[in-house]
C-alpha positions as CSV (number, residue, x, y, z in Angstrom):
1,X,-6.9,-15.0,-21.3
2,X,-5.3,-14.7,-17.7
3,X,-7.8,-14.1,-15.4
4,X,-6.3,-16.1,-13.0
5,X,-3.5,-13.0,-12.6
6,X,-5.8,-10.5,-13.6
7,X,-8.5,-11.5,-10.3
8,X,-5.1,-12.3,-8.1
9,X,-6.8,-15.4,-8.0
10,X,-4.8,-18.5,-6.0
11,X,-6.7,-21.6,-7.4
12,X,-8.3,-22.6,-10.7
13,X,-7.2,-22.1,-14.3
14,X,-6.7,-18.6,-16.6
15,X,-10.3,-19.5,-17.6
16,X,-12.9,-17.0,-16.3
17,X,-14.1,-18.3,-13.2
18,X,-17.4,-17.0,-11.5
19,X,-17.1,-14.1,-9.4
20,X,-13.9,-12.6,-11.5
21,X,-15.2,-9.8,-12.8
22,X,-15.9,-8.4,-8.8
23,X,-12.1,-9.6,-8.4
24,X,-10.4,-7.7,-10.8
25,X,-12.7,-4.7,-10.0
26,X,-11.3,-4.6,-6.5
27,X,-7.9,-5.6,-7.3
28,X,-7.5,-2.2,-9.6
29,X,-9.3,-0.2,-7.5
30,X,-6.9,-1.2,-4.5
31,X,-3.6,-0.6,-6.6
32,X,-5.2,2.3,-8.1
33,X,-5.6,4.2,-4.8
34,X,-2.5,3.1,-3.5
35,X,-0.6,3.8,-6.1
36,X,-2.0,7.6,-5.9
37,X,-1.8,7.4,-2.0
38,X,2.4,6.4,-2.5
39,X,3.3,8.9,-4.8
40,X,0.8,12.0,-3.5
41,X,3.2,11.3,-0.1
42,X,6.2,10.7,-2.4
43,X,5.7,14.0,-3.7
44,X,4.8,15.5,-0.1
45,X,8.2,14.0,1.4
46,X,10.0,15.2,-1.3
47,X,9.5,18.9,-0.9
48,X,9.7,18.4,2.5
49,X,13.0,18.0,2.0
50,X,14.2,20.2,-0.6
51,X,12.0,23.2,1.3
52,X,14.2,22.7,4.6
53,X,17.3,21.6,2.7
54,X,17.2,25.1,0.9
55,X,16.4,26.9,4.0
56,X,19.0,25.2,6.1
57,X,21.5,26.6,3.3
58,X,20.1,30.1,3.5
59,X,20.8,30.2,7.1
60,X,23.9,28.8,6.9
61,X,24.7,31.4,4.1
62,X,23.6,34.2,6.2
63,X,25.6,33.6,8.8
64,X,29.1,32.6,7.1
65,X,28.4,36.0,5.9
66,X,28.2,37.5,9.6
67,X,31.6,35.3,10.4
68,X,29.6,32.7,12.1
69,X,29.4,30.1,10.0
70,X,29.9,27.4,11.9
71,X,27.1,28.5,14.0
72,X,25.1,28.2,10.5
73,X,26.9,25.0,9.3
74,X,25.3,23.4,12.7
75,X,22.0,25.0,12.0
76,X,21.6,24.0,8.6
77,X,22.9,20.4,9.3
78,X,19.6,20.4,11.9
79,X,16.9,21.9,10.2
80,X,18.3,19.9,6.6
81,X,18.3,16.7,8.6
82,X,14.8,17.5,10.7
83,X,13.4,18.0,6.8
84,X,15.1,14.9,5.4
85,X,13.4,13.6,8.3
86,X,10.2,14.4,8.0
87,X,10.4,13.7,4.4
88,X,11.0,10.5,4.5
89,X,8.4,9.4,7.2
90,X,5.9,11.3,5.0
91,X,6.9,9.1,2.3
92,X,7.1,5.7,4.5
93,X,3.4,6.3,5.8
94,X,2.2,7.0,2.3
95,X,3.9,3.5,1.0
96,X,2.5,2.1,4.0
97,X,-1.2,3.2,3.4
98,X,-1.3,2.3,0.0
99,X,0.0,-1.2,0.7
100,X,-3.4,-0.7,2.9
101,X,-5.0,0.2,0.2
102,X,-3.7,-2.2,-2.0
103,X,-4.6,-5.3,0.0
104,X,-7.8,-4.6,1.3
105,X,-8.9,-3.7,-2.3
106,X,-8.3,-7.0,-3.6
107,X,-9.1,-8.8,-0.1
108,X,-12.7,-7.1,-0.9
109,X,-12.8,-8.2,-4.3
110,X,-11.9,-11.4,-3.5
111,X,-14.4,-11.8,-1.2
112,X,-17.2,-10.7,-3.3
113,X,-15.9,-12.3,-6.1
114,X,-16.5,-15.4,-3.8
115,X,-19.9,-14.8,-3.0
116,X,-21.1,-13.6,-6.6
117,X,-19.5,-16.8,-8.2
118,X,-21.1,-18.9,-5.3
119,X,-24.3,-17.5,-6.0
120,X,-23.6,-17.8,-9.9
121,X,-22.5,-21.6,-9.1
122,X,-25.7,-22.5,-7.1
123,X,-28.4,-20.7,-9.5
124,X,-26.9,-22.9,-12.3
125,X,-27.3,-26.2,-10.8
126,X,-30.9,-24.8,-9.7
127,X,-31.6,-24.0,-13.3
128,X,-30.3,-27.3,-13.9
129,X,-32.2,-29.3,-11.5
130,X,-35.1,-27.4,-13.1
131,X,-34.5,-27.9,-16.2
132,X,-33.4,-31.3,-16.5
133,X,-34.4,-32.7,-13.1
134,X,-31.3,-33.5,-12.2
135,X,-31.0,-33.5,-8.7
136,X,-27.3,-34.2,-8.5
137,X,-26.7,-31.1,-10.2
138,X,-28.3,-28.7,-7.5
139,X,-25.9,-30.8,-5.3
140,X,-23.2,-29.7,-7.4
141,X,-24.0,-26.3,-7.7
142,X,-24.7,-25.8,-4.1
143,X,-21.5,-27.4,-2.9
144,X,-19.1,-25.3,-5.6
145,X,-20.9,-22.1,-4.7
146,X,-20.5,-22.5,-0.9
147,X,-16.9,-23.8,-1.8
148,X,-16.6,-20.8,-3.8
149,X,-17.8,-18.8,-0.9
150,X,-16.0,-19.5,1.4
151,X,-12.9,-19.6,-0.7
152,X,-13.4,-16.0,-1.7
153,X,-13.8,-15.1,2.1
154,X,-11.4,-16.8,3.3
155,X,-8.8,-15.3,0.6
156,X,-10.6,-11.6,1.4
157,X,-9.8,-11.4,4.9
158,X,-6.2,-13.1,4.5
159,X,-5.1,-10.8,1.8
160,X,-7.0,-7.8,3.4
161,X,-4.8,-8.5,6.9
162,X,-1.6,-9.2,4.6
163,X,-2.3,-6.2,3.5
164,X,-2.6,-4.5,6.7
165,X,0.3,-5.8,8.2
166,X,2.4,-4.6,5.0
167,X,1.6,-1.2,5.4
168,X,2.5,-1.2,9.4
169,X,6.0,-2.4,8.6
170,X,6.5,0.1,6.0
171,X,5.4,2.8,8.0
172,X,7.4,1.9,11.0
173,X,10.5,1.0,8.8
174,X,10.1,4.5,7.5
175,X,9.5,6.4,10.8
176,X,12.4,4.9,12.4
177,X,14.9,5.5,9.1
178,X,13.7,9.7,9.4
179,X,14.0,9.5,13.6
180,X,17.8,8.2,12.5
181,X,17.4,10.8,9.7
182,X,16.9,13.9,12.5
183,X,19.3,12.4,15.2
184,X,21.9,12.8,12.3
185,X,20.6,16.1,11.3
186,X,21.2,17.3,15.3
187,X,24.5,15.4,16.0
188,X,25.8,17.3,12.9
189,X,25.3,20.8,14.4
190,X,28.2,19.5,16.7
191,X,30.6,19.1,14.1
192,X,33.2,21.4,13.4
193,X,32.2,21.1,9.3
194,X,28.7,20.8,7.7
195,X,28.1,17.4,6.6
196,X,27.2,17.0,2.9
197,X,23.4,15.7,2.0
């Protein structure tokens, strides 16, 4: 029993803790959608790529057939490396949103968790202090829900913004790699020789 990793959970034991079925629910739901977003993009980028890469060797093939084909050599290294390009920042943003994705599922179930288990905490030291008329136990309950709260909040919005922040580095790591990417692509239709992908 590891609910501890199975709610991304930070504190407490692998017991089942209040609240951890809302956890895990968000948790999978986050990597599930950003899992789908990352390789949807993946895919995306990918023939991105291969589209251009095949076109920029049909042009080139066209014109060494004319007798230009350093004309085509530069024209495929530019439309090749605009693809590769575009490719990749296609796959960068779609890594980026699902580590969106990711985090903000889990910051959500986290937070929920929170809440549910507070509320679960509270209404047994109610029933408790019902029960048994023991006042020390609605104490109890009241204070480890509202801990329980506003641990599950607190971990929500961290790991949502975590989250958040992951997937604007990833994205901009990308973008600049396929700007790189294209100014390769365009410097090579300078070259005398077309520069193997």
């Amino acid at each position: 029993q590891d609910w501890k990793y199975l709610a991304s959970r930070d504190d407490g034991d692998d017991e089942f803790v209040e609240g951890d079925l809302l956890r895990v629910t968000g948790s999978l739901t986050g990597k599930t959608v950003g899992f789908v977003t990352k390789k949807v993009a993946h895919g995306i980028g990918g023939a991105f790529s291969t589209v251009t890469s095949t076109l920029g060797d049909g042009i080139e093939n066209v014109c060494e057939n004319v007798g230009v084909g350093v004309v085509g050599a530069g024209m495929n290294s530019v439309v090749s490396g605009l693809g590769e390009g575009v490719g990749d920042s296609i796959k960068s943003v779609g890594t980026g949103v699902g580590k969106v994705f990711v985090g903000a599922g889990k910051g959500v179930g986290q937070v929920f968790g929170g809440i549910s288990g507070g509320v679960a905490l509270a209404g047994k030291g109610i029933s408790k202090a019902v029960i048994k008329g023991d006042g020390k136990a609605m104490v109890t309950g009241f204070s480890e829900g509202a801990a329980s709260v506003g641990t599950g909040v607190g971990q929500g919005v961290e790991t949502a913004v975590i989250g958040a922040a992951d997937g604007v580095l990833a994205v901009g790591k990308g973008l600049f790699s396929g700007v790189k990417t294209i100014g390769k692509g365009v410097g090579g239709a300078f070259k005398k020789k077309k520069e193997k992908r």
